[in-house]
FIMAR-574811 format. One record per residue (C-alpha): z negated, y negated, x; residue number from 1; residue in one letter; chain. Coordinates in nm, 4 decimals, m for minus. Each point is the difference from the previous one (the first is absolute). Layout:
# residues N
NODE        up     north      east  num  residuo  cadena
NODE         Z         Y         X  NUM        a       A
...
# end
This chain:
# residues 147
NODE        up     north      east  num  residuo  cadena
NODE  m10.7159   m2.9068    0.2780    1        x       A
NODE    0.3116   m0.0686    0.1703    2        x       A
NODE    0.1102    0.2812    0.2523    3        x       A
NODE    0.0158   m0.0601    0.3467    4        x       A
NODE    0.4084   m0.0510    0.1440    5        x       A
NODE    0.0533    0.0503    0.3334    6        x       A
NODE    0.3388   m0.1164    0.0154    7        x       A
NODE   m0.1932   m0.3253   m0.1222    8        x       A
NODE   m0.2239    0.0232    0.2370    9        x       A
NODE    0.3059    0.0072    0.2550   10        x       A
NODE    0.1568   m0.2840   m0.1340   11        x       A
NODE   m0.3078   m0.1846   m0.0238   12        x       A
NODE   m0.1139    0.0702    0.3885   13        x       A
NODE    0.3629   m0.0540    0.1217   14        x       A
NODE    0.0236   m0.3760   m0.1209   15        x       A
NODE   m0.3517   m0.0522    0.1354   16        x       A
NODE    0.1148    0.1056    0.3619   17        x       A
NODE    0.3369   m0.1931   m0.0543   18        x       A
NODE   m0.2131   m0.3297   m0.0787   19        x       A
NODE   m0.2661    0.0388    0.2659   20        x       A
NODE    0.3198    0.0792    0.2590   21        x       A
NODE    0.1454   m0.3153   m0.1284   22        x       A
NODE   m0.3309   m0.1981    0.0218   23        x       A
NODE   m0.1018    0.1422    0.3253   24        x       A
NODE    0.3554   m0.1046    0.1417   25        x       A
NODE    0.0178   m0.3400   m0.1216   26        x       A
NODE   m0.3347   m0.0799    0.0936   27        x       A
NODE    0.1171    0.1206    0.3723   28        x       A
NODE    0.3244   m0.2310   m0.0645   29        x       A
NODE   m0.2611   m0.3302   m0.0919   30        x       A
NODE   m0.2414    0.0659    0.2153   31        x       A
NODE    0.1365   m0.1700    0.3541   32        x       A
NODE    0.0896   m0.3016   m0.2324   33        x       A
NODE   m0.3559   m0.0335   m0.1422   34        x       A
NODE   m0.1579    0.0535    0.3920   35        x       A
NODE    0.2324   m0.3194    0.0966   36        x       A
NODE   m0.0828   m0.1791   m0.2969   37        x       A
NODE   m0.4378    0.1242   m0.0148   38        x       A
NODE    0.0468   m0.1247    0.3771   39        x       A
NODE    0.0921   m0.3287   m0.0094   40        x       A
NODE   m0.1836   m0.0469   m0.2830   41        x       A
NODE   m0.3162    0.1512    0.2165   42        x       A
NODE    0.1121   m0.2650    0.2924   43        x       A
NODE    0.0510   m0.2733   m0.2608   44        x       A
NODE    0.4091   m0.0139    0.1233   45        x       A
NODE    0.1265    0.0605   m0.3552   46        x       A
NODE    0.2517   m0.3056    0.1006   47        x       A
NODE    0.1042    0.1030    0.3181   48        x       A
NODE    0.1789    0.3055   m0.1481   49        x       A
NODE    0.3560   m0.1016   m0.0136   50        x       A
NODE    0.1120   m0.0669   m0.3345   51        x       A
NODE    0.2583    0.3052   m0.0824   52        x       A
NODE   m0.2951    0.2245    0.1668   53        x       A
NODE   m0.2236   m0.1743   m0.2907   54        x       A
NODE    0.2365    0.1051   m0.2731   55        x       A
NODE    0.1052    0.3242    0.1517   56        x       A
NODE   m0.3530    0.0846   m0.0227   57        x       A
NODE   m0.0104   m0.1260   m0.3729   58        x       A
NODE    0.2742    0.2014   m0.0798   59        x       A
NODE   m0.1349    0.2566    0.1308   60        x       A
NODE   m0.3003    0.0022   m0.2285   61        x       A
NODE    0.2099   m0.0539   m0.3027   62        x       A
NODE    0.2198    0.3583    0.1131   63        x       A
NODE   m0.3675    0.1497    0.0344   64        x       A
NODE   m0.1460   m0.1232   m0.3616   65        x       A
NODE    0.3853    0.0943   m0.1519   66        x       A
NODE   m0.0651    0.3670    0.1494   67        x       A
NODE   m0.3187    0.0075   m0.1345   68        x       A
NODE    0.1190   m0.0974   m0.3245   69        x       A
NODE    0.2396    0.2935   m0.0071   70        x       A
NODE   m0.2894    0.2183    0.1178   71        x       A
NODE   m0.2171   m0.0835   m0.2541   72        x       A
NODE    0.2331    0.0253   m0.2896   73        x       A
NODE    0.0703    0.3196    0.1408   74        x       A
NODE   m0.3792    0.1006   m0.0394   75        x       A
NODE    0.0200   m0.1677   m0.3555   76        x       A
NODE    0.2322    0.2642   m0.1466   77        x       A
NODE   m0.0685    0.2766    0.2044   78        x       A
NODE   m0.1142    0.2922   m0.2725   79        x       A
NODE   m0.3229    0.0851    0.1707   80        x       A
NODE   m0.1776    0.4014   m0.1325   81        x       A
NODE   m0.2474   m0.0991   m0.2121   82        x       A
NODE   m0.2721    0.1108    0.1901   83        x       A
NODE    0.0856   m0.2379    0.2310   84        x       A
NODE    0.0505   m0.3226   m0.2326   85        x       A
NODE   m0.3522   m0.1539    0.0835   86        x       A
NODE    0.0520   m0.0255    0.3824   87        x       A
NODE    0.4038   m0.1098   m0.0339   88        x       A
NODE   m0.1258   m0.2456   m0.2103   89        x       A
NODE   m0.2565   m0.1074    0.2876   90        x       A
NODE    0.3022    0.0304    0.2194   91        x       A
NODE    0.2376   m0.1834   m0.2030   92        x       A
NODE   m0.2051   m0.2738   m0.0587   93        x       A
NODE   m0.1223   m0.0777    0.3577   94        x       A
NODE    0.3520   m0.0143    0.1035   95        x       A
NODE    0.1058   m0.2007   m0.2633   96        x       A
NODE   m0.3046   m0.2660    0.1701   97        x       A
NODE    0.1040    0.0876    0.3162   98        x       A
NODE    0.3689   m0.1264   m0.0460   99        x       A
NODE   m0.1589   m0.3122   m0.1940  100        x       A
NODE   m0.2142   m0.0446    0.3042  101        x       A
NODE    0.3187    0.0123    0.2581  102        x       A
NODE    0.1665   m0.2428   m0.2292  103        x       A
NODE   m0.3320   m0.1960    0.0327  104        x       A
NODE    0.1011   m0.0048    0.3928  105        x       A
NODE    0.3808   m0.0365   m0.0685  106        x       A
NODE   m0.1041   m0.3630   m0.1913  107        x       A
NODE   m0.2321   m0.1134    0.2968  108        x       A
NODE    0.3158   m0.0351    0.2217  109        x       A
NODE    0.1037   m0.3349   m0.0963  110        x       A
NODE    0.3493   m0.0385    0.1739  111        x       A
NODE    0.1071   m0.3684   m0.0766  112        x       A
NODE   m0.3449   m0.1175    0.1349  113        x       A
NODE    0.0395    0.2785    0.2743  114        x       A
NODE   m0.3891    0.1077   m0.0934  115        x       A
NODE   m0.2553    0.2737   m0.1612  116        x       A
NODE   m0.2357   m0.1111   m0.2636  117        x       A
NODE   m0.2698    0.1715    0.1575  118        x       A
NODE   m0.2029    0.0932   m0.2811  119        x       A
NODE    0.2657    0.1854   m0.1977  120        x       A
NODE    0.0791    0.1796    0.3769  121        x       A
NODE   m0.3750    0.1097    0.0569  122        x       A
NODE   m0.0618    0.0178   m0.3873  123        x       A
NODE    0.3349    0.2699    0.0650  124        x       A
NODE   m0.1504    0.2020    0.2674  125        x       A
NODE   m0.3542    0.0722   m0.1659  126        x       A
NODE    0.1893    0.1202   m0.2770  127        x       A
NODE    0.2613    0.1965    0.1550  128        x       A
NODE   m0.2622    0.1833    0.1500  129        x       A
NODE   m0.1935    0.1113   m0.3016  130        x       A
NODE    0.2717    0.1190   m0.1643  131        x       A
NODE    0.1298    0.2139    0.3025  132        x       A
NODE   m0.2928    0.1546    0.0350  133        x       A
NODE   m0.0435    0.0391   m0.3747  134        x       A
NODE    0.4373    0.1133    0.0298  135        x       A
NODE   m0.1275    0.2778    0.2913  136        x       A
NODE   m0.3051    0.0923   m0.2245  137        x       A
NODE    0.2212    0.0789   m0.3372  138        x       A
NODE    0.2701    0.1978    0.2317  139        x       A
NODE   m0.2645    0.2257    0.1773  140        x       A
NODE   m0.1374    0.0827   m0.3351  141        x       A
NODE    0.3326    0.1032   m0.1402  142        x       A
NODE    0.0786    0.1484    0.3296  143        x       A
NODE   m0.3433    0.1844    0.0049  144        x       A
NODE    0.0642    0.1312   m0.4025  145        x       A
NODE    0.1066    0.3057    0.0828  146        x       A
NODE    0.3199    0.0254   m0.2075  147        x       A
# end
């Protein structure tokens, strides 16, 4: 049986935090951009947002799932101690479906028609909540290992 490394173990929890900073922060970055945008939407004034609002807002989304991206490659390679491989496996792959879910979101803002296909945007935030909550599951098991 493999022995245990700690400096593995280091590594391991040290690109976790770096991730979950990053995530945390770019979800704080989006998140004014998807309250003017769930809004109007909400109020049914998706066309009343002026037009470089509309595709700031798209942009913005596209930085997000781009970040994401990063993060979850990040999570991808990251050597995990083996007797944590089940749960960053959990991790890995709810992240991986959580980035595929903000891209969902990303593709509902439809700049040339200045509109959200509505069911890829709700489809988006059903999913992006199960896999945060199954994200914040997998990290307070790992966190909660005792390594």
């Amino acid at each position: 049986m493999a022995k245990f490394n700690p400096k593995q173990a280091q590594i391991y929890i040290q690109t976790l935090q770096n991730v979950l900073t990053n995530t945390e922060e770019t979800a704080t970055r989006v998140s004014p951009f998807f309250t003017k945008l769930d809004d109007a939407k909400q109020a049914d004034k998706i066309a009343e947002i002026p037009t470089a609002e509309f595709a700031e807002i798209k942009a913005e989304f596209e930085d997000t799932v781009e970040n994401y991206k990063d993060n979850a490659s990040q999570l991808t390679s990251a050597s995990a101690p083996i007797r944590l491989l089940g749960v960053h496996k959990s991790l890995t792959s709810a992240y991986v479906k959580y980035t595929e879910a903000t891209q969902l979101m990303a593709d509902a803002v439809i700049v040339a028609d200045q509109k959200i296909d509505v069911q890829k945007y709700e489809k988006s935030e059903q999913d992006q909540s199960v896999y945060l909550e199954k994200i914040h599951t997998a990290v307070a098991k790992i966190m909660n290992s005792g390594m």
